[in-house]
C-alpha positions as CSV (number, residue, x, y, z in Angstrom):
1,X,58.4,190.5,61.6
2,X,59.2,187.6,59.5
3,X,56.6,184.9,59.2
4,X,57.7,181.3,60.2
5,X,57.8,178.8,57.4
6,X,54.7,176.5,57.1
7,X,56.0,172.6,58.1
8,X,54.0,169.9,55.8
9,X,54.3,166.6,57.3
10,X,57.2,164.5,55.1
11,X,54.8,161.2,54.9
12,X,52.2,163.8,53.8
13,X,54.1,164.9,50.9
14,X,55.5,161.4,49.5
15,X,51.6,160.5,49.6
16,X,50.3,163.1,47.6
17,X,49.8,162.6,43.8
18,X,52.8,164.4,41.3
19,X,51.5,165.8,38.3
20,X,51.4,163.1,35.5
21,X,54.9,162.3,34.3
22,X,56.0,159.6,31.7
23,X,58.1,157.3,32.2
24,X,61.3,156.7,30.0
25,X,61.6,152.5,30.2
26,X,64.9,152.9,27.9
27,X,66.4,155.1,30.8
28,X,65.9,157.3,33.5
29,X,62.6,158.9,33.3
30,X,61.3,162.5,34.8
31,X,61.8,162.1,38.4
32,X,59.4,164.4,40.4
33,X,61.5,167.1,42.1
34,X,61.5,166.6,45.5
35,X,64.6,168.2,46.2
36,X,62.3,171.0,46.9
37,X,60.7,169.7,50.1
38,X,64.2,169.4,51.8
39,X,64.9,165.7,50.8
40,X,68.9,165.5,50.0
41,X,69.8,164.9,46.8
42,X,71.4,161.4,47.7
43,X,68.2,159.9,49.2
44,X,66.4,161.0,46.1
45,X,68.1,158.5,43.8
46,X,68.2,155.3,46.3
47,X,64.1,156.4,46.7
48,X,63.7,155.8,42.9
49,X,66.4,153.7,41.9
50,X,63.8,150.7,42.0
51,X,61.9,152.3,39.7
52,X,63.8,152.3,37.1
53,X,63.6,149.7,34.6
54,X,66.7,148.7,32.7
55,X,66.3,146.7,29.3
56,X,69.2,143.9,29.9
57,X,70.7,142.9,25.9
58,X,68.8,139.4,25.3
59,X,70.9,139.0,21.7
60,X,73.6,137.2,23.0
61,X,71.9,134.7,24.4
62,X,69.3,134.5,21.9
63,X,68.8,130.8,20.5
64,X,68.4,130.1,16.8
65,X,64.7,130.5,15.6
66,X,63.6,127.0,14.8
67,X,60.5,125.1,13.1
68,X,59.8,122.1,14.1
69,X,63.5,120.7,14.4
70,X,65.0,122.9,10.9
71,X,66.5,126.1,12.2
72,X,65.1,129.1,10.4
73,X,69.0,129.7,8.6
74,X,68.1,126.1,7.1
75,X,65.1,126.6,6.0
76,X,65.9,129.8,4.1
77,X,68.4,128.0,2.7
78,X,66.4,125.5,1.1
79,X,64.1,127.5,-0.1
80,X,66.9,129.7,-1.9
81,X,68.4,126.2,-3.6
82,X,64.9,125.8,-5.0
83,X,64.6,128.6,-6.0
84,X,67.7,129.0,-8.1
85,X,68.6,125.7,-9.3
86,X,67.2,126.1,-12.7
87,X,70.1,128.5,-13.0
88,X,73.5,127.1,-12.5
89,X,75.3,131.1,-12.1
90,X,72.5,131.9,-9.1
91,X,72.9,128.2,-7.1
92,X,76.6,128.5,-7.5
93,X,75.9,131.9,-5.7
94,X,73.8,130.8,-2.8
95,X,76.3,127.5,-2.4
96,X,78.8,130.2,-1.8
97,X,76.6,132.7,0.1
98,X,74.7,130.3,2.2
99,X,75.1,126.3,2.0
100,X,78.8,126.7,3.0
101,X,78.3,128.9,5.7
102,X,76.6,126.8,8.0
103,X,77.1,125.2,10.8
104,X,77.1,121.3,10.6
105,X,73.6,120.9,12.4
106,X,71.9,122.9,9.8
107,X,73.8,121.5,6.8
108,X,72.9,118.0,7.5
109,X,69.1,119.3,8.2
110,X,69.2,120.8,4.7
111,X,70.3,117.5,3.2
112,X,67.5,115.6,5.1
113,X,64.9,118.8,4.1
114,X,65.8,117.7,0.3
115,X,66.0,114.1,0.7
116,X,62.3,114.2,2.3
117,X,61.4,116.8,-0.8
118,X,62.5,114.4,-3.3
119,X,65.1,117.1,-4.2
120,X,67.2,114.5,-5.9
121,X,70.3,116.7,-7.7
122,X,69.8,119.0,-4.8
123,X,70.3,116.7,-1.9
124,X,73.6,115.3,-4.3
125,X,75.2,118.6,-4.5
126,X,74.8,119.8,-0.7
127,X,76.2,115.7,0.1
128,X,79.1,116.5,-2.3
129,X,79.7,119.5,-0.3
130,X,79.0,117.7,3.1
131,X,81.7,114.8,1.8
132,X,84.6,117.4,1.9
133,X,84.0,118.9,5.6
134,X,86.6,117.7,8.2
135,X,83.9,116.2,10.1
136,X,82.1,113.9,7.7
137,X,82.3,110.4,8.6
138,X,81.0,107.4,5.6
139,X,78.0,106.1,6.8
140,X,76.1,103.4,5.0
141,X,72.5,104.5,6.2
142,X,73.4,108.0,5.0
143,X,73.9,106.6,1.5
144,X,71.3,104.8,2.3
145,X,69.0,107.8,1.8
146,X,70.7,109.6,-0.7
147,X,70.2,106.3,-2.9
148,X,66.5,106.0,-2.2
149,X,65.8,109.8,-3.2
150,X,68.1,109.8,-6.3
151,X,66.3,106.2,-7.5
152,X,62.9,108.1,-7.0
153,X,64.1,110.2,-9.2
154,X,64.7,107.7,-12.1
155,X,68.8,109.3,-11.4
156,X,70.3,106.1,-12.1
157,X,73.4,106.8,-12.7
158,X,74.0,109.0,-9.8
159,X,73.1,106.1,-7.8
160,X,76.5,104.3,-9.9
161,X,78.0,107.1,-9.3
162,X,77.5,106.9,-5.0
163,X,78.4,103.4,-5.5
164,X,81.6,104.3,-6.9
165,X,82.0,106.5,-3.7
166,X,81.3,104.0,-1.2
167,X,84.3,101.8,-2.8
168,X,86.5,104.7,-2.3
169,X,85.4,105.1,1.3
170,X,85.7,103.2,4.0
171,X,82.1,103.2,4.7
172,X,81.0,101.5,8.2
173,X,80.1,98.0,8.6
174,X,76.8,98.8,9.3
175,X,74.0,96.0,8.3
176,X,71.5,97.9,8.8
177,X,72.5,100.9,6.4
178,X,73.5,98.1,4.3
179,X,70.1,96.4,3.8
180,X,68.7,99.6,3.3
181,X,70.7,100.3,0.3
182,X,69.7,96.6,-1.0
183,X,66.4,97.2,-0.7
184,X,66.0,100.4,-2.9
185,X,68.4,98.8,-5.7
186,X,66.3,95.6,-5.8
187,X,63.5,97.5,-5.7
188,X,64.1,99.6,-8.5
189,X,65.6,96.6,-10.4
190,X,69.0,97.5,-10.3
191,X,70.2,93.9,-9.9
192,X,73.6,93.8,-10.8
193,X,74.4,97.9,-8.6
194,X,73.6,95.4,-5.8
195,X,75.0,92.8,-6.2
196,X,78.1,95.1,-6.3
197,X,76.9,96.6,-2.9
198,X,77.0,92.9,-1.1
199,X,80.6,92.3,-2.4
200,X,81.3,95.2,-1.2
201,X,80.0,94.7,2.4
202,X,82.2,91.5,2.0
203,X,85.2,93.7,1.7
204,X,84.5,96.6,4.7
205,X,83.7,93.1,6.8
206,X,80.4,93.8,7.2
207,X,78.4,90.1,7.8
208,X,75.2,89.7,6.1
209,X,72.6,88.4,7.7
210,X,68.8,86.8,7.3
211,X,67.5,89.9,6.2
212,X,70.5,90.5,3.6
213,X,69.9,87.7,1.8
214,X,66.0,87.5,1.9
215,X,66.6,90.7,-0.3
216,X,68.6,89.7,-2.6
217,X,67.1,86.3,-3.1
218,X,63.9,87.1,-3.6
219,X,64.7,90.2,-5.8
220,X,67.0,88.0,-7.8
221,X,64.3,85.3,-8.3
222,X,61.8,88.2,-8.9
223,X,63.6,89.6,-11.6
224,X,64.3,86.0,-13.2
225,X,68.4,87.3,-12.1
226,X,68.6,83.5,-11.5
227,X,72.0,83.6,-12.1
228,X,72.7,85.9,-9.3
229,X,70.2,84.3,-6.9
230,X,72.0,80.9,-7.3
231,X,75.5,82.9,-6.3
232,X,74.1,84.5,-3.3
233,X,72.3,81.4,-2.4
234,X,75.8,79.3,-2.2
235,X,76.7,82.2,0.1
236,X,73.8,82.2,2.3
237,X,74.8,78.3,2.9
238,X,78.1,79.1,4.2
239,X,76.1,81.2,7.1
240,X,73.0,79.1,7.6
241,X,74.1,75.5,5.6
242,X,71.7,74.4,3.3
243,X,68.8,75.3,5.4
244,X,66.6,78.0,4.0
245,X,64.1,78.3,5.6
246,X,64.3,82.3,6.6
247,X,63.1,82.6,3.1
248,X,60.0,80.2,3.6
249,X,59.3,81.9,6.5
250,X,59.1,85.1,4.7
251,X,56.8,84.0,1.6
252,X,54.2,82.4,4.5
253,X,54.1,85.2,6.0
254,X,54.1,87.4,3.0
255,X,51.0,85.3,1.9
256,X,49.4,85.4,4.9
257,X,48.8,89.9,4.7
């Protein structure tokens, strides 16, 4: 006489506790075998397909690492140019191996890194580089800053030399960008570099304005350029007439702080 198989209750079974088992979170992990207590084979996999976790590929989507607004590629980059550039062989190499490699974004933010790191013949070479790229556009306010950082650095004739670039462009007619570059020259005395700058903005059709010649006046007059104060003077009357009193207005309230 055969004995009749015991019947556990099914609910009974999917309640009770498997022996410890890991879980494999890179894959399929070690299912319990239920195919023992009569569960088909097919049910078995939709019963634990929700508990397996899949690890989706996050790469591709990945954004740059970034500090502040420098993307980390940038800021390894400057940190290599400083590192080589008292050795012209090894920042020839990371030119070659980094600066030209990357994408406009961080090649401008490496420019701005060395301009605010008074990086003078740094920030001059990656601009040289940034002046050949099919996207470069002449901006006064750009040599604006690369100017102001090379005059920090008593580079004075690397400030001739942008000069001489901005002739050979057609820069903007930006009066803004334009002041600014006044501003440094007369500020580090280089009186006749600007007056050279405001023929210049003569020729690209860029119109002075108060502020244009309240720089170069009072520079002028401050360096005893009286000379090239009178010249810029008769200009200034062809704007305002013989009225000047934007520049009295500036002295008051100079004297006045």
């Amino acid at each position: 006489m055969h004995s009749s198989p015991i019947r556990v209750p099914y609910l009974y079974l999917l309640s009770s506790k498997p022996e410890s088992k890991n879980i494999d979170f890179h894959g399929v992990g070690e299912i319990p075998e239920l195919c023992q207590i009569g569960i088909p084979q097919k049910s078995q996999q939709q019963r634990f397909k929700r508990g397996i976790l899949t690890m989706r590929d996050r790469s591709k989507n990945r954004k740059p690492l970034q500090r502040g607004r420098i993307s980390i590629e940038a800021i390894q980059t400057v940190q290599a140019l400083k590192r080589a550039k008292e050795n012209h062989q090894s920042l020839n190499q990371v030119f070659e191996l980094k600066v030209r490699r990357l994408i406009k974004p961080d090649i401008v933010a490496v420019l701005r890194e060395l301009q605010r790191q008074k990086e003078g013949h740094l920030a001059l070479q990656v601009f040289e580089g940034i002046r050949k790229e099919y996207w470069y556009k002449p901006q006064a306010s750009v040599y604006a800053d690369m100017i102001a950082v090379l005059a920090s650095n008593g580079l004075f004739e690397k400030v001739e030399l942008l000069l001489s670039y901005m002739k050979m462009e057609i820069v903007d007619a930006d009066i803004e960008g334009f002041n600014a570059v006044l501003r440094t020259l007369m500020e580090f005395g280089i009186s006749q570099t600007a007056m050279e700058c405001f023929l210049l903005m003569k020729e690209v059709n860029c119109e002075p304005d108060e502020i244009t010649f309240r720089i170069l006046i009072n520079g002028f007059e401050s360096m005893g350029e009286v000379g090239l104060s009178a010249i810029v003077r008769q200009e200034a009357g062809k704007y305002f007439g013989g009225s000047m009193e934007f520049l009295e207005e500036k002295e008051e309230t100079t004297s006045t702080h």
